[in-house]
CHARMM-style PDB file with segment names, atoms N, HN, CA, C and O in Angstrom:
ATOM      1  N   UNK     1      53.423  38.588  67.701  1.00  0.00      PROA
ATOM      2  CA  UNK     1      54.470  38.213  66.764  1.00  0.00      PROA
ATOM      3  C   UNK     1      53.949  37.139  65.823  1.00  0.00      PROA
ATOM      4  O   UNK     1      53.057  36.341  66.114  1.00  0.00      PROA
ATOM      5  N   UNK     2      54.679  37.207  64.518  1.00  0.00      PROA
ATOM      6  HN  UNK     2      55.403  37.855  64.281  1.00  0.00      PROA
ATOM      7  CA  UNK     2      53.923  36.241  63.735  1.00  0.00      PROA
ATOM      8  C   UNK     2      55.091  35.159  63.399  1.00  0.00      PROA
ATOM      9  O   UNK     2      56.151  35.368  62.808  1.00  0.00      PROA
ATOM     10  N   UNK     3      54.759  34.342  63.766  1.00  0.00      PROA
ATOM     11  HN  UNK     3      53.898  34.172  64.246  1.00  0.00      PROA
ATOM     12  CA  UNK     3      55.850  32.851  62.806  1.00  0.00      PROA
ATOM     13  C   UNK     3      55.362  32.231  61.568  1.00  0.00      PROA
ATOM     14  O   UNK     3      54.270  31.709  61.341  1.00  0.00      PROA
ATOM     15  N   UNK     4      56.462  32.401  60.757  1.00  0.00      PROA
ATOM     16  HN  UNK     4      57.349  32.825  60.941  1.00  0.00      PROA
ATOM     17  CA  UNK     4      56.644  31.964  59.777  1.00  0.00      PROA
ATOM     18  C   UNK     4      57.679  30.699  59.474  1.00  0.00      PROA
ATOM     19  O   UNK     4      58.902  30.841  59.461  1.00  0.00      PROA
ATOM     20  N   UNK     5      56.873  29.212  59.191  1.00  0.00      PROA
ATOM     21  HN  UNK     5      55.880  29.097  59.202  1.00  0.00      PROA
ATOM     22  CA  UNK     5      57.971  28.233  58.754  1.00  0.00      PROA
ATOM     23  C   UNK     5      57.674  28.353  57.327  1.00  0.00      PROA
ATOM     24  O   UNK     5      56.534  28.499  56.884  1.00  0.00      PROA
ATOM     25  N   UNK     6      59.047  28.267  56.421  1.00  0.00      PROA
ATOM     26  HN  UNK     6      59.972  28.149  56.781  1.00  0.00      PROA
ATOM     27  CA  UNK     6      59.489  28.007  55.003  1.00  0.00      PROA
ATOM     28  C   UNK     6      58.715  27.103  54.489  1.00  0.00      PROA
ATOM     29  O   UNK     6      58.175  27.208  53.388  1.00  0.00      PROA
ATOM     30  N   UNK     7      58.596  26.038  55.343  1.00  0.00      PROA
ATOM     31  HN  UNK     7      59.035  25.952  56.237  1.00  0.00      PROA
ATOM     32  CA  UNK     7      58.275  24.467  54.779  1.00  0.00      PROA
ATOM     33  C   UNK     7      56.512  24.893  54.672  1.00  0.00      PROA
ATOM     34  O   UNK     7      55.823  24.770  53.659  1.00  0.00      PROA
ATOM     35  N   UNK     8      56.171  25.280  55.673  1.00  0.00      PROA
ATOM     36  HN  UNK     8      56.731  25.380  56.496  1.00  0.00      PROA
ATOM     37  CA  UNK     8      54.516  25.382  55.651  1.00  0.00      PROA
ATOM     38  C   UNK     8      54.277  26.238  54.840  1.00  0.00      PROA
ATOM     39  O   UNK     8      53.292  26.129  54.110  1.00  0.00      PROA
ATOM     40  N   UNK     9      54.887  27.009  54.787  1.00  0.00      PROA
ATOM     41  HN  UNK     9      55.687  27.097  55.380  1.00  0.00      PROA
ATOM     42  CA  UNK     9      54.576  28.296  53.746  1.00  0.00      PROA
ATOM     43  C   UNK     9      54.334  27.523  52.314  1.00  0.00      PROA
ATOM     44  O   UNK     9      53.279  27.609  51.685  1.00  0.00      PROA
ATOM     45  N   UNK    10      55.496  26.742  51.891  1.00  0.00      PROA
ATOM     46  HN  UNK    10      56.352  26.672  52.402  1.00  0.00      PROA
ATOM     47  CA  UNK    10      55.233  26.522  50.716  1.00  0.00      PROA
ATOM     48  C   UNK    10      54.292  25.307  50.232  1.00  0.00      PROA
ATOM     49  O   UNK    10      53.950  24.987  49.094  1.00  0.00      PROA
ATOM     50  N   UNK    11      54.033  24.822  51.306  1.00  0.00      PROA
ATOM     51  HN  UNK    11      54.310  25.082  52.230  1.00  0.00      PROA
ATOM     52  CA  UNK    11      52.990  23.644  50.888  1.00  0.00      PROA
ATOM     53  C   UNK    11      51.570  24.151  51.140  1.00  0.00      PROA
ATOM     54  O   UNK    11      50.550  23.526  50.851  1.00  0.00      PROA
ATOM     55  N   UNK    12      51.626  25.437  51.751  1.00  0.00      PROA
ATOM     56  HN  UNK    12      52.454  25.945  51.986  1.00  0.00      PROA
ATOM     57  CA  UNK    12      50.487  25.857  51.810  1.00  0.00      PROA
ATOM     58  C   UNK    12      50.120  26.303  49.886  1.00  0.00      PROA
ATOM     59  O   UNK    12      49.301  25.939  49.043  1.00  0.00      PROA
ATOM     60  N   UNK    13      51.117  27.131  49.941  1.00  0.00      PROA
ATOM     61  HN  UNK    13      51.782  27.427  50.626  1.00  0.00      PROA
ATOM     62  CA  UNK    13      51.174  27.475  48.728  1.00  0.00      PROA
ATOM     63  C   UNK    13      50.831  26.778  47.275  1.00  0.00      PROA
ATOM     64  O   UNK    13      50.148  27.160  46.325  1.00  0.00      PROA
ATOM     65  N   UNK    14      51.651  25.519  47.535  1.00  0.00      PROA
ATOM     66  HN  UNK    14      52.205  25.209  48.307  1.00  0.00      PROA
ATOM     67  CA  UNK    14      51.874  24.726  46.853  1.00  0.00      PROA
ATOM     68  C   UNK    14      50.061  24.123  46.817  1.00  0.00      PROA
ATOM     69  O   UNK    14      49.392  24.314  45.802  1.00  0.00      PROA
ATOM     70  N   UNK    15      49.658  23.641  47.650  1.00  0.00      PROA
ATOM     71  HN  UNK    15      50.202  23.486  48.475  1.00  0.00      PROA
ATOM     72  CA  UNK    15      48.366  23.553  47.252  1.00  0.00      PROA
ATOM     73  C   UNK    15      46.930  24.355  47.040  1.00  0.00      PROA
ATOM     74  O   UNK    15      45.933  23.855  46.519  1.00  0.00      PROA
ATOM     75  N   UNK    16      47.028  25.595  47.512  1.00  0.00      PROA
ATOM     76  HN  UNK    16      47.838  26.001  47.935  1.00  0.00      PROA
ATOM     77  CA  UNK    16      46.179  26.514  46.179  1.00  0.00      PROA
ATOM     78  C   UNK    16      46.975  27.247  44.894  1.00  0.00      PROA
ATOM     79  O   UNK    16      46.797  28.336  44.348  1.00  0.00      PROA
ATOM     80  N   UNK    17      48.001  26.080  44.643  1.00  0.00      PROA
ATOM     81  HN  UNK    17      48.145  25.195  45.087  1.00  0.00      PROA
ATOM     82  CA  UNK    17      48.174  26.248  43.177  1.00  0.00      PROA
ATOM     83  C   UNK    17      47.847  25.105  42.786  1.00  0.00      PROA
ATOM     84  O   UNK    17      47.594  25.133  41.581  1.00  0.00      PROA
ATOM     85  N   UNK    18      47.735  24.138  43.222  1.00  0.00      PROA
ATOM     86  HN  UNK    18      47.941  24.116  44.201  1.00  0.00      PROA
ATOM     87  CA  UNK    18      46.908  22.939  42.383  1.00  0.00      PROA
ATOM     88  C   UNK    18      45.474  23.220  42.526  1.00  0.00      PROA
ATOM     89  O   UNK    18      44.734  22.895  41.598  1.00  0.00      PROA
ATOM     90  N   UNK    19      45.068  23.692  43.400  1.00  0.00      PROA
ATOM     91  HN  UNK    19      45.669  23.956  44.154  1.00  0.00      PROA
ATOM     92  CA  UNK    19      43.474  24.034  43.507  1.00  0.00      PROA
ATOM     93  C   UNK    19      42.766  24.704  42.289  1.00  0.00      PROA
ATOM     94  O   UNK    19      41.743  24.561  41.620  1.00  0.00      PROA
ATOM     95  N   UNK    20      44.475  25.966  42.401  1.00  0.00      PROA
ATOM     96  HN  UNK    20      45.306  26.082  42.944  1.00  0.00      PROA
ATOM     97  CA  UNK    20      43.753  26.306  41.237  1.00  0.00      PROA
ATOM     98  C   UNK    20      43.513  26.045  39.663  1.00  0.00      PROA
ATOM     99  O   UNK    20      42.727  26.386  38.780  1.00  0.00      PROA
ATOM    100  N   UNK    21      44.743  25.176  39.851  1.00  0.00      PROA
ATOM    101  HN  UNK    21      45.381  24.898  40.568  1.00  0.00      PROA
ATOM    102  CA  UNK    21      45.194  24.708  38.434  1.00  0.00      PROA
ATOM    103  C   UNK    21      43.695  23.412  37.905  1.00  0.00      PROA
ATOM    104  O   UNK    21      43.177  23.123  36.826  1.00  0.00      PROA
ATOM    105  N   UNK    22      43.449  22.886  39.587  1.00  0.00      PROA
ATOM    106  HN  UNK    22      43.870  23.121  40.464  1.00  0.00      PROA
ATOM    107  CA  UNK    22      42.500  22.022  39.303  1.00  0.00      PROA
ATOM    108  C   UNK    22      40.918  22.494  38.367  1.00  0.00      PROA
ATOM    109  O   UNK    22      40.176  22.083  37.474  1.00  0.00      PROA
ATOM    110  N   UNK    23      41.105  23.698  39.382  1.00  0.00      PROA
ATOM    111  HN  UNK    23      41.708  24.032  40.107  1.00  0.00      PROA
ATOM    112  CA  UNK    23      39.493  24.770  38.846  1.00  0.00      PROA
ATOM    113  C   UNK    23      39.401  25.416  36.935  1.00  0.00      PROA
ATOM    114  O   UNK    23      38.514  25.546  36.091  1.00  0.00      PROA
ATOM    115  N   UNK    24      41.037  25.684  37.029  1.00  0.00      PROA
ATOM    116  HN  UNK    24      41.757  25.579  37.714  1.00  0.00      PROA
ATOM    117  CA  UNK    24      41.182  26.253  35.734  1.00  0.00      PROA
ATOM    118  C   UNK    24      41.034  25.165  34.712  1.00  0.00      PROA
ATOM    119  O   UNK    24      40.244  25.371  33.791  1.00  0.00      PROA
ATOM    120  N   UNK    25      41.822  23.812  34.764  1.00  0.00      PROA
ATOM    121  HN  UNK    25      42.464  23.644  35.512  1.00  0.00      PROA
ATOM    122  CA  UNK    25      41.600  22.734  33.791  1.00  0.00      PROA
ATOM    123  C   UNK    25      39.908  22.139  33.457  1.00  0.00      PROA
ATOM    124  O   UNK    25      39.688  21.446  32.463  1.00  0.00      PROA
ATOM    125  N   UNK    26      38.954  22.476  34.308  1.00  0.00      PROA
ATOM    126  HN  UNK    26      39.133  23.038  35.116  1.00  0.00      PROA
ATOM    127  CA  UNK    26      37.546  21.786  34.208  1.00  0.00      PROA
ATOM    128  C   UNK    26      36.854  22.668  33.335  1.00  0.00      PROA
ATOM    129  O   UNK    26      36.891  23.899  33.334  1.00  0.00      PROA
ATOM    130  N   UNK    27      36.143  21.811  32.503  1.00  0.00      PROA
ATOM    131  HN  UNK    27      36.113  20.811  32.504  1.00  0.00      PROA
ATOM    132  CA  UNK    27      35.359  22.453  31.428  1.00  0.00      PROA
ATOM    133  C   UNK    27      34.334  23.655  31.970  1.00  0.00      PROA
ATOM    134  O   UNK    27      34.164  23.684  33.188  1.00  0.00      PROA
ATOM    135  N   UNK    28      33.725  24.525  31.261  1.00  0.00      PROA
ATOM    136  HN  UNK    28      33.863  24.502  30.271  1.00  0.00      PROA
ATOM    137  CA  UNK    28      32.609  25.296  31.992  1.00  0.00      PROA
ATOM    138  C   UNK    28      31.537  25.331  31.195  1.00  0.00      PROA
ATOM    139  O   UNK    28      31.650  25.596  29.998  1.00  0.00      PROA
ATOM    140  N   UNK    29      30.438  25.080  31.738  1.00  0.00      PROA
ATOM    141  HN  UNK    29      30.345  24.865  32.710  1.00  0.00      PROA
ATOM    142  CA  UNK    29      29.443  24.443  30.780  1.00  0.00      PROA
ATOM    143  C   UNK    29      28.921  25.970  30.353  1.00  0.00      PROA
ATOM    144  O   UNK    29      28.959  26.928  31.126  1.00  0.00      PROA
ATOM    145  N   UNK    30      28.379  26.026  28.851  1.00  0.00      PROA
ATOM    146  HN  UNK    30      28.348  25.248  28.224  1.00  0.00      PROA
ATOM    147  CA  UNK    30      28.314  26.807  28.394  1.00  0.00      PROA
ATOM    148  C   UNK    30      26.768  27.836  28.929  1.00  0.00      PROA
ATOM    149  O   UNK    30      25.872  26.993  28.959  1.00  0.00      PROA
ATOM    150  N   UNK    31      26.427  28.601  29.151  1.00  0.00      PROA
ATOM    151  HN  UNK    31      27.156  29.286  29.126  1.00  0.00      PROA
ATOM    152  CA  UNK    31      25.780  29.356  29.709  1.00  0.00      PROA
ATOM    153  C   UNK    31      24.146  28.657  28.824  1.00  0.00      PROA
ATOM    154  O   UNK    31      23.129  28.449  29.487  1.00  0.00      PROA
ATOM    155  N   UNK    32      24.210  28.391  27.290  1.00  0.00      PROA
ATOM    156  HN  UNK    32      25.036  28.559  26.752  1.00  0.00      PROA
ATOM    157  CA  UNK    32      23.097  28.005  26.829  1.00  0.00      PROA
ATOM    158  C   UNK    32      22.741  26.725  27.283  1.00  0.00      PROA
ATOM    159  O   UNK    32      21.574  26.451  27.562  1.00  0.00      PROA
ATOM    160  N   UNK    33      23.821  25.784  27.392  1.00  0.00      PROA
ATOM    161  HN  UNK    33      24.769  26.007  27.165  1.00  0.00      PROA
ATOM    162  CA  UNK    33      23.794  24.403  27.869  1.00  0.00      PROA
ATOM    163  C   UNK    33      22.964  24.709  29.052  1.00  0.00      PROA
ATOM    164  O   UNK    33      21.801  24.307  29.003  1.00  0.00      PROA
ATOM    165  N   UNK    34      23.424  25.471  30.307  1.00  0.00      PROA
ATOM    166  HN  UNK    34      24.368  25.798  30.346  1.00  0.00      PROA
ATOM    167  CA  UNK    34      23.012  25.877  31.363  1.00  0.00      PROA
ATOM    168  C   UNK    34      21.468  25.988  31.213  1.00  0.00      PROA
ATOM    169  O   UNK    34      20.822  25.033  31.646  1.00  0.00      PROA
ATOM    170  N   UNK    35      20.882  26.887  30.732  1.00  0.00      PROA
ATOM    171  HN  UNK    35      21.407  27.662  30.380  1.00  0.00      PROA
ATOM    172  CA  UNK    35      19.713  27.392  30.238  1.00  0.00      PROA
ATOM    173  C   UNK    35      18.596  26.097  29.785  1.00  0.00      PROA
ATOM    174  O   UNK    35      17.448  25.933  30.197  1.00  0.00      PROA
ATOM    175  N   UNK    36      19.291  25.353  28.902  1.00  0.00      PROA
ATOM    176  HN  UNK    36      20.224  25.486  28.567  1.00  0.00      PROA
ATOM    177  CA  UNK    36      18.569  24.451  28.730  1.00  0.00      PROA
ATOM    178  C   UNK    36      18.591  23.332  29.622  1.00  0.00      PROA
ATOM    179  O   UNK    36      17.547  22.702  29.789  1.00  0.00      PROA
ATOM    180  N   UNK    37      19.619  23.006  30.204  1.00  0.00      PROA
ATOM    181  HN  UNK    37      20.467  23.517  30.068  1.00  0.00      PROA
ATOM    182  CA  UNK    37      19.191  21.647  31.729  1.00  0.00      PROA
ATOM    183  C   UNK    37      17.641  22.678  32.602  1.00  0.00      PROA
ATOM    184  O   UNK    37      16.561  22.203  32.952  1.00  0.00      PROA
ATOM    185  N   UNK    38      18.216  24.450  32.742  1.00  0.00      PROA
ATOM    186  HN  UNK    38      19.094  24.837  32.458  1.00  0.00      PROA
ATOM    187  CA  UNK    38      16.846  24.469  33.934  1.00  0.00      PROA
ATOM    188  C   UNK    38      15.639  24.415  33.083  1.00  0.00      PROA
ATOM    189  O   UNK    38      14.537  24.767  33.505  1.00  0.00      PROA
ATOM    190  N   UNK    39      15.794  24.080  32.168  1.00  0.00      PROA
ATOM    191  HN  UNK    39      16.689  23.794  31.826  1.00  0.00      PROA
ATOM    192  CA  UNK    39      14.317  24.716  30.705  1.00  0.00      PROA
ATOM    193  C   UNK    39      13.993  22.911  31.199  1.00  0.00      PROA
ATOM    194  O   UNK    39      12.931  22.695  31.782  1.00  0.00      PROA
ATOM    195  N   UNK    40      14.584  22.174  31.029  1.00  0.00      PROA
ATOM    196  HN  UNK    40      15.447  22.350  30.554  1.00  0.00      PROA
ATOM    197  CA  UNK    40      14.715  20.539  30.927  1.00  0.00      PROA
ATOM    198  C   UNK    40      13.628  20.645  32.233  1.00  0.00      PROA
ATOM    199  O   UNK    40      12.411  20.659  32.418  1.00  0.00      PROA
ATOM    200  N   UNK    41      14.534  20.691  32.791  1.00  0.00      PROA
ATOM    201  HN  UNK    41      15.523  20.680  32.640  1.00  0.00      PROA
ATOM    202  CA  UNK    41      14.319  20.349  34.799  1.00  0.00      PROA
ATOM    203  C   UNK    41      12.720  20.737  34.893  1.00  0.00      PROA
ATOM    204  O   UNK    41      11.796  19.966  35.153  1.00  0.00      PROA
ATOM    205  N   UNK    42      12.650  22.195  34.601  1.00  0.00      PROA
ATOM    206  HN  UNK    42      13.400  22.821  34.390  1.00  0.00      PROA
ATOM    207  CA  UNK    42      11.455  22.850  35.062  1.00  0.00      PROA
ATOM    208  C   UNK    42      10.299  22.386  33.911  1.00  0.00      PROA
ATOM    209  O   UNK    42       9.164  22.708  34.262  1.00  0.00      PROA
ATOM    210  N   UNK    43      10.361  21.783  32.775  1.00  0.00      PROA
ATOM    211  HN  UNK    43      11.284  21.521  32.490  1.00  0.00      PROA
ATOM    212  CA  UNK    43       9.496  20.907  32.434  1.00  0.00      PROA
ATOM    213  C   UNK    43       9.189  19.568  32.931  1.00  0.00      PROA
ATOM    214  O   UNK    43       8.027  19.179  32.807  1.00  0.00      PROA
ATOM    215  N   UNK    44       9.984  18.869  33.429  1.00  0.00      PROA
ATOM    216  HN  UNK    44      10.927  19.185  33.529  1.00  0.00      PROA
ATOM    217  CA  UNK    44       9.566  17.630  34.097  1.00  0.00      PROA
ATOM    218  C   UNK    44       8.928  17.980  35.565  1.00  0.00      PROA
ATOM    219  O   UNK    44       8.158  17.186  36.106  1.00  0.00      PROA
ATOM    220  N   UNK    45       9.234  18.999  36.064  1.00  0.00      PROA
ATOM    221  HN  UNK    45       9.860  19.644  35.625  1.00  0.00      PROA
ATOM    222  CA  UNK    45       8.632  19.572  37.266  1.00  0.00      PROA
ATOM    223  C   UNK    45       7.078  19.725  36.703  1.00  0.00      PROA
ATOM    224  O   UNK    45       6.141  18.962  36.935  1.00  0.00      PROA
ATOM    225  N   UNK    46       7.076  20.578  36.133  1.00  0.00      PROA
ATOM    226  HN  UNK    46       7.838  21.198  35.944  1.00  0.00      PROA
ATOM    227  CA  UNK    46       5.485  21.119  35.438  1.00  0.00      PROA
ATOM    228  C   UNK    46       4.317  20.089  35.162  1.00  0.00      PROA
ATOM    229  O   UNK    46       3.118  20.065  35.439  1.00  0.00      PROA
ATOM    230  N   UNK    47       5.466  18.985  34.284  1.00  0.00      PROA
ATOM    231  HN  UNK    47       6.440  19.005  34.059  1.00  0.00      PROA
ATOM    232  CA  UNK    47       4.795  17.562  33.921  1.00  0.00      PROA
ATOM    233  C   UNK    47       4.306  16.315  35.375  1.00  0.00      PROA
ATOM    234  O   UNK    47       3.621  15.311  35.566  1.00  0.00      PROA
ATOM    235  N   UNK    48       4.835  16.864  35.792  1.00  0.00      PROA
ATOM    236  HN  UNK    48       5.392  17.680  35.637  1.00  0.00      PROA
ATOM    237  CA  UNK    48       4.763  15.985  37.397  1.00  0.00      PROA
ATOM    238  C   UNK    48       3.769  16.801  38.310  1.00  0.00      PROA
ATOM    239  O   UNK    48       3.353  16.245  39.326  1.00  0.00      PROA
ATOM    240  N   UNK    49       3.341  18.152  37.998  1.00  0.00      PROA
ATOM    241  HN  UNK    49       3.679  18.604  37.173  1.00  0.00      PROA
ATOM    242  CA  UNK    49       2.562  18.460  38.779  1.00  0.00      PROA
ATOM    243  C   UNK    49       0.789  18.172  38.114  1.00  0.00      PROA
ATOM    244  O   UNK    49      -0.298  18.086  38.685  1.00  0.00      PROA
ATOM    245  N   UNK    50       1.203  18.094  36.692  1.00  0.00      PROA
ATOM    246  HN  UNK    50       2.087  18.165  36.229  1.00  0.00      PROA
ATOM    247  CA  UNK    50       0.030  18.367  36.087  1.00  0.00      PROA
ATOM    248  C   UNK    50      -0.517  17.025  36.115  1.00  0.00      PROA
ATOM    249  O   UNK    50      -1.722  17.031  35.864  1.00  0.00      PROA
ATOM    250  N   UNK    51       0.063  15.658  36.379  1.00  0.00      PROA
ATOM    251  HN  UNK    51       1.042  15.654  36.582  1.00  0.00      PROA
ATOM    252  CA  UNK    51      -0.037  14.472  36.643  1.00  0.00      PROA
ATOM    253  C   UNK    51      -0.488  13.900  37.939  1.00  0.00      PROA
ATOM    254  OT1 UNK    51      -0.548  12.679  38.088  1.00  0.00      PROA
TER     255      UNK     51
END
């Protein structure tokens, strides 16, 4: 048998809708931005080995 309380139900609820609301409001870094931090990264790597 399964139990169901009202109250838990909705605070369950209630917080993966802020979760999600949290995920949806944050910027998303743009895929080129992206591209260029690992272009960044993997040159200071390169520079550190060749050193």
């Amino acid at each position: 048998m399964e139990y169901s309380n009202v109250v838990l139900d909705a605070e369950v609820n209630r917080r993966q809708l802020a979760e999600r609301i949290a995920r949806a409001g944050t910027p998303r870094i743009p895929s080129s931005t992206y591209r260029q931090l690992v272009a960044q990264r993997m040159r200071r790597i390169a520079t550190r080995l060749e050193s």
